[in-house]
N, CA and C atoms as a LAMMPS dump frame, in Angstrom:
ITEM: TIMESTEP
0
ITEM: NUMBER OF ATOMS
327
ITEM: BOX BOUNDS ff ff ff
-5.0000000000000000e+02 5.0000000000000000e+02
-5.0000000000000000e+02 5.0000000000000000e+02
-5.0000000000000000e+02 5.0000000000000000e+02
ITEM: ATOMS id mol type element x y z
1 1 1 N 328.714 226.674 443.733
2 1 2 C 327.35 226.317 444.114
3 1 3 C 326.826 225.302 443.104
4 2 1 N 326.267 224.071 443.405
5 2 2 C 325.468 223.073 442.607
6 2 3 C 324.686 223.789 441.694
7 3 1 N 323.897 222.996 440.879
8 3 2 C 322.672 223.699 440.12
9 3 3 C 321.48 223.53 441.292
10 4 1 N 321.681 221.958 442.038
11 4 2 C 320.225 221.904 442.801
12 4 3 C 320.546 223.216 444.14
13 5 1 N 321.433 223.786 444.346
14 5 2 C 321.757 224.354 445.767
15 5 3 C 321.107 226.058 445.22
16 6 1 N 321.764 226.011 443.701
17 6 2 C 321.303 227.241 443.019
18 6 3 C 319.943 227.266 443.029
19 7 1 N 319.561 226.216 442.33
20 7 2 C 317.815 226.248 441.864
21 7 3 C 316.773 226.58 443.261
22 8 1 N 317.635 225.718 444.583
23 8 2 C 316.471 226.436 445.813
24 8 3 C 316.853 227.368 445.768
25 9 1 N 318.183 228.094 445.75
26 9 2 C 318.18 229.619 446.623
27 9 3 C 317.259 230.462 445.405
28 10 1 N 317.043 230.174 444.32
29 10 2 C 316.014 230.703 442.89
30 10 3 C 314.631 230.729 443.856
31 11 1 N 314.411 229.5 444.152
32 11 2 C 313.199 229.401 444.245
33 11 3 C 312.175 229.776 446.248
34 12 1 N 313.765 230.098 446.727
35 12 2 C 313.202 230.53 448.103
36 12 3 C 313.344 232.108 447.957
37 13 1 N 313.78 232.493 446.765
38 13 2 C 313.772 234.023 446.701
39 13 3 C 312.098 234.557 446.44
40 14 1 N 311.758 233.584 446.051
41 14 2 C 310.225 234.003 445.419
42 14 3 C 309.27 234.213 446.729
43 15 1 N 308.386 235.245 446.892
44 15 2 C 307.57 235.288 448.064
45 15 3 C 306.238 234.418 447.819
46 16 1 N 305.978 233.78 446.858
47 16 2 C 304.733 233.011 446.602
48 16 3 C 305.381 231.631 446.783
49 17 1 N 304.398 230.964 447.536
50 17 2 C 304.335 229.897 447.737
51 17 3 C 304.683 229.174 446.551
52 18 1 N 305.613 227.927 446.173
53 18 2 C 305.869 227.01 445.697
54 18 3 C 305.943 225.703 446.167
55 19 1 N 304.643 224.92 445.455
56 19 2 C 305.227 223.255 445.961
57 19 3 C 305.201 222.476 444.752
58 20 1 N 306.085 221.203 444.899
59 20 2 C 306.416 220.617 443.531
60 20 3 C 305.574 219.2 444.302
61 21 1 N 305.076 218.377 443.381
62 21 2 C 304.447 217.398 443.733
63 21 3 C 304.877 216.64 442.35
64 22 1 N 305.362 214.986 442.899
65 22 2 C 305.474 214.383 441.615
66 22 3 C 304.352 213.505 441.385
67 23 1 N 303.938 212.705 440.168
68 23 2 C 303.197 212.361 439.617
69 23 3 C 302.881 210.913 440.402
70 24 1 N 303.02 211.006 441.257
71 24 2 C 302.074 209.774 442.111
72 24 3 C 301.878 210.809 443.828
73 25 1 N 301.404 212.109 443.256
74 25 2 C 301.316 212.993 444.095
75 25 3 C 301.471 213.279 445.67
76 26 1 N 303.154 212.757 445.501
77 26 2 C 304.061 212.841 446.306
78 26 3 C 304.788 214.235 446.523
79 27 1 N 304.514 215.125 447.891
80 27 2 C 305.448 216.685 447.873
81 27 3 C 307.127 216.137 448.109
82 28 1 N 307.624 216.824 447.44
83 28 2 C 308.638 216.634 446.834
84 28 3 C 309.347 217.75 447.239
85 29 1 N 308.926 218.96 447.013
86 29 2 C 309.405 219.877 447.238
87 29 3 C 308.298 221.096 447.816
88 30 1 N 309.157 222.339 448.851
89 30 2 C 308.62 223.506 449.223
90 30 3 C 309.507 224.614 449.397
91 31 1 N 309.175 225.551 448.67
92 31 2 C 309.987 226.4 448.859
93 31 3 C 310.169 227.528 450.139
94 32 1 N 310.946 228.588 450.88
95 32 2 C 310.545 228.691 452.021
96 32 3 C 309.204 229.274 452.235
97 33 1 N 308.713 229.979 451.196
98 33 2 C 307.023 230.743 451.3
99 33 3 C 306.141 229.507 451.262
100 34 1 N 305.975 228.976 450.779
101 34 2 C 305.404 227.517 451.11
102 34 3 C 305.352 226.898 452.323
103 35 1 N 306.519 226.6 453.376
104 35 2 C 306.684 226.004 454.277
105 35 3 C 306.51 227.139 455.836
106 36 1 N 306.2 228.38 455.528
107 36 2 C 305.603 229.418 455.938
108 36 3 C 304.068 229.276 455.699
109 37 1 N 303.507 228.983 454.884
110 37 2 C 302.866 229.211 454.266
111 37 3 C 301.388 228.214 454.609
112 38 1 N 301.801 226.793 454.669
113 38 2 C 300.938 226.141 455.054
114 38 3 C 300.666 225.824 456.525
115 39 1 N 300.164 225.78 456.875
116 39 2 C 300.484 225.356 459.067
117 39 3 C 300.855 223.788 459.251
118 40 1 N 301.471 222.917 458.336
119 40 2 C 301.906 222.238 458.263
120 40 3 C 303.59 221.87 458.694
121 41 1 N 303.464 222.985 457.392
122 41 2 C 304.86 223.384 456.984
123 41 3 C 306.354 222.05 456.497
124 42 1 N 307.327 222.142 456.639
125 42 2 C 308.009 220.66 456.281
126 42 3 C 307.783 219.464 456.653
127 43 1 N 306.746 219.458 457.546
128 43 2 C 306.049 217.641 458.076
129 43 3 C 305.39 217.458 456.403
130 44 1 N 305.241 218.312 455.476
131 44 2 C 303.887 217.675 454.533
132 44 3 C 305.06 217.253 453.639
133 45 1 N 306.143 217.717 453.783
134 45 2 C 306.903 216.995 452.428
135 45 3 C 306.884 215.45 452.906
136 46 1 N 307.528 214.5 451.498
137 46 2 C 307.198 213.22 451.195
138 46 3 C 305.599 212.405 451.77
139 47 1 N 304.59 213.536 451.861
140 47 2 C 303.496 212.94 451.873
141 47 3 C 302.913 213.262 450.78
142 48 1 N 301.602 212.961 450.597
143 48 2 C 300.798 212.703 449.574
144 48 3 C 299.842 213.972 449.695
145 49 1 N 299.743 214.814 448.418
146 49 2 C 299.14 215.956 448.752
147 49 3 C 297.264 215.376 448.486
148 50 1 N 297.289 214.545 448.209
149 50 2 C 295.727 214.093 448.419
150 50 3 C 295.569 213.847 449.568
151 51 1 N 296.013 213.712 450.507
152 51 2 C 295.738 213.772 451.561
153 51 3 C 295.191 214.787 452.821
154 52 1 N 295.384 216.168 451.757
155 52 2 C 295.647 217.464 452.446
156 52 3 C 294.464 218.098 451.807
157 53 1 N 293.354 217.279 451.025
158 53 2 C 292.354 218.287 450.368
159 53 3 C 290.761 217.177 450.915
160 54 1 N 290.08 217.922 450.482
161 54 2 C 288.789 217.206 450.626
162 54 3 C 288.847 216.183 449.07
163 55 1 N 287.148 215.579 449.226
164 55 2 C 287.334 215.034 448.202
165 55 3 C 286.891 215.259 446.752
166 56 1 N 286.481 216.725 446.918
167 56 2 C 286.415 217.078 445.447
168 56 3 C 287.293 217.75 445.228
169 57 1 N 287.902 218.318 445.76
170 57 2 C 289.912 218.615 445.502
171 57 3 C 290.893 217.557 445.145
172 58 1 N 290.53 216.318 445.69
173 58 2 C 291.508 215.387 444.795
174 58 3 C 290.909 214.634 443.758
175 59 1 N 289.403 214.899 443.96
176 59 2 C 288.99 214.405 442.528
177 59 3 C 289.931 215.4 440.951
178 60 1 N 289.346 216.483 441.478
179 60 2 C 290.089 217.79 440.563
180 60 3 C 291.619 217.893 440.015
181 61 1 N 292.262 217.394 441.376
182 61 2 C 293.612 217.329 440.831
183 61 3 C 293.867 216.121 440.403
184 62 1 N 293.605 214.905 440.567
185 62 2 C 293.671 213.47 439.466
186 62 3 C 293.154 213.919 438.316
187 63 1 N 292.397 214.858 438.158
188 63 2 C 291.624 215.203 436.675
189 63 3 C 292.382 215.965 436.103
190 64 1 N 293.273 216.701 436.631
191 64 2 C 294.05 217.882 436.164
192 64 3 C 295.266 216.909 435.945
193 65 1 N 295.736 215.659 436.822
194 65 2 C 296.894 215.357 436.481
195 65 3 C 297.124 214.617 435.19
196 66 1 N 296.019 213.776 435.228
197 66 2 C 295.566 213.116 433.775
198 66 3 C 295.418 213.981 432.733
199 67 1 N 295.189 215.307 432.931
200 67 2 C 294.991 215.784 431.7
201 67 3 C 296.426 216.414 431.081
202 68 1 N 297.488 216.325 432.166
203 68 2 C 298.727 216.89 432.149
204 68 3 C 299.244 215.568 431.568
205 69 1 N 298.957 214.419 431.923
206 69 2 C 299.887 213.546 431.197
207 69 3 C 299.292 213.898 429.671
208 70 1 N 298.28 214.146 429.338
209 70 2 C 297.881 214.197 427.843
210 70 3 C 298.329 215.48 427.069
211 71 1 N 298.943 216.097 428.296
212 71 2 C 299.513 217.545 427.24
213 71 3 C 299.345 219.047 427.526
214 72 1 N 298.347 218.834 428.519
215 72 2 C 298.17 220.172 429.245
216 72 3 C 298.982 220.727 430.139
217 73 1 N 299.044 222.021 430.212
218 73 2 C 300.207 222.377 430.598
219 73 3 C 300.22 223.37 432.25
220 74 1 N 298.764 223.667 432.155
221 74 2 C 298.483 224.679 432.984
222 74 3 C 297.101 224.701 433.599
223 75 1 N 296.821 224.748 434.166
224 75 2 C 295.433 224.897 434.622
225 75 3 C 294.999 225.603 436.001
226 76 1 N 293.641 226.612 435.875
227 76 2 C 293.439 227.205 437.4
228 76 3 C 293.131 226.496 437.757
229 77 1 N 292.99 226.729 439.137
230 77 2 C 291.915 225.425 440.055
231 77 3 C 291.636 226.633 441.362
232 78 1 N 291.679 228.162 441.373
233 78 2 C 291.501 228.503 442.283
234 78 3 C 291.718 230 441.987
235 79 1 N 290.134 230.579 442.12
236 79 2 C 290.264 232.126 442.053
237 79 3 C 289.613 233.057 442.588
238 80 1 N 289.728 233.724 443.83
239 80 2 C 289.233 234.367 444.918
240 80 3 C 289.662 235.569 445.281
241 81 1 N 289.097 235.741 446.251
242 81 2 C 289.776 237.378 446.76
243 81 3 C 291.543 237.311 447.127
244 82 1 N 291.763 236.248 447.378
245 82 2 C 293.382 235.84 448.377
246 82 3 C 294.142 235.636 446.856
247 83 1 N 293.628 234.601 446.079
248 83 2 C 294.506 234.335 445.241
249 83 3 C 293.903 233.996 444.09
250 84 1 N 294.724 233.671 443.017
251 84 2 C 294.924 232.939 442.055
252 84 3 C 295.941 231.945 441.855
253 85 1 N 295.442 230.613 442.157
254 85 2 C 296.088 229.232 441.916
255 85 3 C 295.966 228.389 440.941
256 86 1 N 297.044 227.754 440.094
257 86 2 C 297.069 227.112 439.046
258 86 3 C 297.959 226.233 439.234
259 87 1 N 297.53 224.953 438.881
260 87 2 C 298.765 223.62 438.521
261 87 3 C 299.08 223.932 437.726
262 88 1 N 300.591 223.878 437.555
263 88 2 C 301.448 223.778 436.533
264 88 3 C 302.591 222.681 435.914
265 89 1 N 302.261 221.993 434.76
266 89 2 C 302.837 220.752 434.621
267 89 3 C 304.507 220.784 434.658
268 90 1 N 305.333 220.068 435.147
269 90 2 C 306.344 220.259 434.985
270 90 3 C 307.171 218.7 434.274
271 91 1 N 308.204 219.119 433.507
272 91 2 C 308.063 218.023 432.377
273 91 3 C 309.916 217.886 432.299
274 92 1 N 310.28 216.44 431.785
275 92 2 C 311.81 216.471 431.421
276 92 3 C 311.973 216.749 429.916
277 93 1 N 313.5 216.76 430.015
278 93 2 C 314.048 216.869 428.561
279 93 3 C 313.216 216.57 427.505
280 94 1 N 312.66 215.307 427.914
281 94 2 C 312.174 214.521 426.93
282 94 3 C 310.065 214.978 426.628
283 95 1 N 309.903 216.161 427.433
284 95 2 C 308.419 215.902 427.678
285 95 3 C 307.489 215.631 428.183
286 96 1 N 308.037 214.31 429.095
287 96 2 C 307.556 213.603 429.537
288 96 3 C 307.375 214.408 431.55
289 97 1 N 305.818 213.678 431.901
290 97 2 C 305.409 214.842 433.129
291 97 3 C 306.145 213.94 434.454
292 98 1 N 306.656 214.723 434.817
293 98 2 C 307.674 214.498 436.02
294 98 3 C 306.561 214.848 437.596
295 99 1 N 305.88 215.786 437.507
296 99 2 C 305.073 216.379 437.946
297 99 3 C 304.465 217.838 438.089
298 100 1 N 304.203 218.334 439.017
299 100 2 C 303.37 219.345 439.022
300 100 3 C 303.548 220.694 440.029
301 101 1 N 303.479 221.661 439.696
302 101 2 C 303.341 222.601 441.617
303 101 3 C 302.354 223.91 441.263
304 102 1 N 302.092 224.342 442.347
305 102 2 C 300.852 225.02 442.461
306 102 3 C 301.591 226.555 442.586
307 103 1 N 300.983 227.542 441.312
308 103 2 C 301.87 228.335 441.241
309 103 3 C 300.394 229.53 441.41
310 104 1 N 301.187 230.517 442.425
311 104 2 C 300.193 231.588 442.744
312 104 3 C 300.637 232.953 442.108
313 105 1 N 299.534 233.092 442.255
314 105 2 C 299.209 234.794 441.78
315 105 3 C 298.161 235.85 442.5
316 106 1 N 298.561 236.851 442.333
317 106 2 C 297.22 237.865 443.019
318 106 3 C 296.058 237.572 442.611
319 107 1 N 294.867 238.17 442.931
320 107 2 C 293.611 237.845 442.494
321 107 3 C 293.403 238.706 441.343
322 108 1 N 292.367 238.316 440.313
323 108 2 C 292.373 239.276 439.382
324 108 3 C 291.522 240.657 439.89
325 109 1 N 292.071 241.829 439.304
326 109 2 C 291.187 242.967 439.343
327 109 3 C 290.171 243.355 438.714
């Protein structure tokens, strides 16, 4: 098995939604709870996830992405009865931000 063939079957094991978006906030990737997940579903990959929010949602996430190129690593952007959502920077060898995906959690108690 590849590493990339490994890394989806990793990441379609997970029941929370995963999407990877790269840094000219391009979806890139969905994992299968994701593509379940949105009523979209695999039509949204290689589009532009600004496209998929209003406009103080992509104000928020250009603000969040900029702040990821400066070093941040994590951030909520979403906490309700359904969930807890956070960008999470994702980075190479070197550090440097490759991009981002929106990683969920239960709501807090």
């Amino acid at each position: 098995m590849t590493d990339a063939s490994l890394l989806a079957c990793l990441l379609d094991s997970m029941k929370n939604p995963v999407m990877f978006v790269d840094t000219d906030h391009i979806i890139r990737y969905m994992n299968k709870a994701a593509v379940a997940h949105y009523k979209e579903g695999e039509a949204l990959l290689d589009q532009s996830v600004l496209d998929c929010h209003n406009a103080e949602s992509v104000r928020q996430i250009i603000e969040i992405s900029a702040a990821m190129q400066q070093g941040e690593e994590e951030r909520l952007i979403t906490d309700n009865d359904n969930w807890r959502i956070y960008m999470r920077a994702v980075r190479d060898p070197a550090g440097q931000l490759i991009g981002y995906y929106e990683r969920y959690e239960p709501p807090a108690k």
